[in-house]
N, C-alpha and C positions, 0 to 999 in steps of 0.2 A: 914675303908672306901676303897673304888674302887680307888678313886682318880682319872686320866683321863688316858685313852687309846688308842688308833686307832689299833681297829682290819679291816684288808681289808676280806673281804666278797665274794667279784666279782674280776676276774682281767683278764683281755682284752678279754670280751666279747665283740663276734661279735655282731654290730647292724644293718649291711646290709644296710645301710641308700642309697636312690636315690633319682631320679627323680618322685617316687610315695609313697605314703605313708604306714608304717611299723610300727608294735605292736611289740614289746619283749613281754614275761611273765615268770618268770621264780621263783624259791625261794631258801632260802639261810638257812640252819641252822646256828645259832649264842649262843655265849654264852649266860648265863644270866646276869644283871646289869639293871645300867637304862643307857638308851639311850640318850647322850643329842641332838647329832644331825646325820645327816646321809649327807656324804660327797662323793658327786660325781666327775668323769672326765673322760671327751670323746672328744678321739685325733679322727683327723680325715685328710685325704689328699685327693687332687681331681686334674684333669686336667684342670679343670675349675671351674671358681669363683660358690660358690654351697649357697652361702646366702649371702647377703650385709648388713645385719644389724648384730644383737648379735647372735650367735648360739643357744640360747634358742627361736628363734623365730621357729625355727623347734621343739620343744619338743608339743605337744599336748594334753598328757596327762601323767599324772603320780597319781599311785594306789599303795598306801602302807600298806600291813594288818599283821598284827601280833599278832600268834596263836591265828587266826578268828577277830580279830576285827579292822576294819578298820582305819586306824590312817590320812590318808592322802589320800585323790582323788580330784587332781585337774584334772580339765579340759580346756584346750584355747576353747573360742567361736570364733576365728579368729586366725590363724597364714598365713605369709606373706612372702614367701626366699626374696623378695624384698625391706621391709621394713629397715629403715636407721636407726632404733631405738633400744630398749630394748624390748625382747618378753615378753609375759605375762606372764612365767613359772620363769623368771628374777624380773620380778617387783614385785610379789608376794613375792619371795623371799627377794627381797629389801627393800619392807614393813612393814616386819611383824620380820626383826634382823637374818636374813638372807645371804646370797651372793649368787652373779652370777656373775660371773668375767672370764676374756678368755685373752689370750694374740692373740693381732688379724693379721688374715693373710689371704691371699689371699685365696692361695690352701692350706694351712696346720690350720687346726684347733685343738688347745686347750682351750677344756672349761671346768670351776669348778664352783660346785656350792654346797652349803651347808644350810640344811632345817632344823630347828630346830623341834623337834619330844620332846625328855623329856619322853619315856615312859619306864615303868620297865619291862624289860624282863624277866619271869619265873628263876627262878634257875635252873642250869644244862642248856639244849639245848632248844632252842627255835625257833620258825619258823616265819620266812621272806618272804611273796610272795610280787613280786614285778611284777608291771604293767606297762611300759612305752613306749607310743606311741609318732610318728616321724610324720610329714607332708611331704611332698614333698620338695625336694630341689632344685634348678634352674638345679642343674647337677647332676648326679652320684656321688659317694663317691668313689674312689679305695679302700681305707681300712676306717673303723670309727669301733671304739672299746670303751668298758666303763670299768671303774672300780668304786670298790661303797667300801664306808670304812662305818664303824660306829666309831664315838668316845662319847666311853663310857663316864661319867662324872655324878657322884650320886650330885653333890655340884650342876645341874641345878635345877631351882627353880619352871620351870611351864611344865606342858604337852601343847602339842600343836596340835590341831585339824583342818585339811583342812576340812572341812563337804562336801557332795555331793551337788552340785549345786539346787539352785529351778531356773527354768527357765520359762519366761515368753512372749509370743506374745504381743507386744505393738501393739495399733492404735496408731494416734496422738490422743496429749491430754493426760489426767491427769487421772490413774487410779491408784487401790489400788493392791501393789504386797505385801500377807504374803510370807517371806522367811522363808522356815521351818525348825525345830531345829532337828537334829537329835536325839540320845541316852546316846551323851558324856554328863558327866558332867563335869560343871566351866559357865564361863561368854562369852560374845560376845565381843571381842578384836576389831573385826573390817570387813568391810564385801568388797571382792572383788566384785566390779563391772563390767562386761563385756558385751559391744556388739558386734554384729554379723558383724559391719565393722570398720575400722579404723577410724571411725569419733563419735564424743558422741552422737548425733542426741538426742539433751535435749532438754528443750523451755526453757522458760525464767524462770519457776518455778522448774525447777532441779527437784531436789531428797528431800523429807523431809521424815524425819526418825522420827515416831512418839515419839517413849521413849525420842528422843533428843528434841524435840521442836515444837512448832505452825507453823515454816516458811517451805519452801523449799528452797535449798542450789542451787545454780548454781557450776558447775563442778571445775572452777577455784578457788572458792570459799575451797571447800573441799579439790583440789591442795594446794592452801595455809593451811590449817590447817593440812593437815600429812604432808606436809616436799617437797613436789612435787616439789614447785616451787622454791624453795632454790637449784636449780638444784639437785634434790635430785633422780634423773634414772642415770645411767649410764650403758652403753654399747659400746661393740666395734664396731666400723665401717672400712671396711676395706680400702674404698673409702675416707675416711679422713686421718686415720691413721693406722699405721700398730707396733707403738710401745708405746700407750697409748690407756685408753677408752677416752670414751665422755661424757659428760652431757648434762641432757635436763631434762626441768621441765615438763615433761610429758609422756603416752605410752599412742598415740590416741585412743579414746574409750575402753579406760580399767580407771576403775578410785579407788582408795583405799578409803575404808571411816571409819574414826576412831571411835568408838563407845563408847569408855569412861567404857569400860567390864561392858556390859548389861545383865542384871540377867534377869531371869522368861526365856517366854517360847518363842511361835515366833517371829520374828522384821517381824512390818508391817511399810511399805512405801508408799509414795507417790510419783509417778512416771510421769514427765510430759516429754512424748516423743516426739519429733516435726519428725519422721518416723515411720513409719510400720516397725518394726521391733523385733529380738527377743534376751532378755537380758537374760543373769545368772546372780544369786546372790550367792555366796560362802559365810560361815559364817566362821569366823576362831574362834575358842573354845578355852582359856585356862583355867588352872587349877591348884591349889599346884602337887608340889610331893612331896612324904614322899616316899625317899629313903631309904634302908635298908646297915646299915655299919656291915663289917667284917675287923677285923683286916687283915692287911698287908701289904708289901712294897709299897708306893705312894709317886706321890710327893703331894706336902703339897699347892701349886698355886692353888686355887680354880677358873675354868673358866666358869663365869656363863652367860646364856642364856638366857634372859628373854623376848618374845616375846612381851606382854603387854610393858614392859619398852621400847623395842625401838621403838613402836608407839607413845607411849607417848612421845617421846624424840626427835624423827623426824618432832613431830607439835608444840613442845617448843622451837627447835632452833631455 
């Protein structure tokens, strides 16, 4: 067995981060194993305050594909340098057994954040393209640089799939949204919710999720069953604190909804939106791994990851 590793991959890549918005792309050869998660951090200094809420409220988009197949594309339908909260590149994270964690500061930023992935990388060399997009910040960056680690880990128990968004134009009112399945195979974990502003703009009949049930759920409703409202976001604020996060039982109009790992094929919804507005729906996919062991030097700590488990375990506490 592989056992667990941390190989770095990236190290202080520039990301030019400012006052306008910025794409990276770039790719990495990597060993083979399996993958359990992929571990980011991006310092960053400014002369002025360049975001007020968590530093992931600037990430916008991130695209993870490995030799060709896509493992990870998320996308924010909204980010905010203003915003007093957890971004949506954060609470996705936080979701689904994840981290997005920063030690917070005014002009000096560090932030980490770690994605659970779960996938077997070919034997010998393998390829990594990575895609990650910035929004605008209130100010300039002087310097912002990233490093990207993998830690290997054969003992993780499920792959992990972001799928690409289905996104849909609301009226007001109640209409039927199919969210569509990609090509992964496994089950539906759970499906990020995002709208186009910091507000849910729901009616009174929420969101009903056909395979789950006859009713529709109101938002706070679904806060309570993944863990939301157990103060279960956190993020740093710099304007509060400068030497802990924060909690909040929420990241406005972004909403996590647990699916109970839904088998077949599309999830169709009922959707009652009290604005004109336009939503994505992310599916997050998992699935077993069957690891491949070779003998050799490891340690023997098995550190296991299991996305399914800590949704479940976010709406049990």
């Amino acid at each position: 067995m592989q056992g667990v590793k941390i190989y770095k991959i990236t190290s202080n890549k520039s990301l030019g981060l400012g006052a306008s918005a910025t794409t990276q792309e770039f790719g990495e050869n990597i060993p083979g194993g399996t993958i359990g998660t992929l571990v980011g951090r991006i310092t960053g200094t400014s002369a002025a305050a360049t975001v007020d809420g968590s530093f992931d409220n600037l990430i916008s988009n991130l695209r993870l594909t490995l030799n060709g197949t896509v493992i990870t594309d998320f996308r924010a339908n909204f980010n905010s340098a203003t915003a007093e909260n957890a971004g949506r590149f954060g609470y996705l994270l936080q979701s689904i057994g994840g981290k997005s964690v920063e030690k917070p500061g005014s002009l000096s930023k560090e932030y980490y954040f770690e994605l659970p992935l779960g996938v077997t990388a070919e034997a010998g060399t393998s390829r990594l393209e990575i895609t990650m997009g910035f929004s605008a910040a209130q100010a300039a960056f002087t310097t912002s640089n990233l490093d990207l680690y993998i830690r290997y880990n054969d003992a993780v128990p499920q792959t992990t799939y972001v799928q690409p968004a289905t996104s849909f134009t609301h009226g007001i009112g109640i209409e039927q949204v199919v969210i569509r399945r990609g090509g992964h195979p496994g089950t539906v974990a759970g499906i990020l919710v995002q709208n186009d502003t910091a507000a849910d703009e729901l009616g009174t009949q929420g969101i009903r999720i056909h395979a789950l049930g006859a009713f529709g759920l109101d938002p706070d409703l679904y806060r309570m069953l993944n863990g939301d409202l157990d103060n279960g976001v956190h993020a740093g604020v710099d304007g509060t604190s400068t030497s802990q996060l924060q909690y909040f039982q929420q990241v406005p109009g972004c909403l996590f909804i647990p699916t109970y790992q839904l088998s077949g094929g599309d999830v169709i919804a009922e959707v009652d939106s009290s604005a004109v507005t336009t939503r994505t729906y992310s599916l997050v996919i998992t699935s077993p791994v069957n690891a491949k062991e070779a003998d050799s030097v490891k340690q023997t700590e098995a550190v296991k990851v299991s996305t399914a488990g800590s949704i479940l375990r976010r709406a049990e506490e």
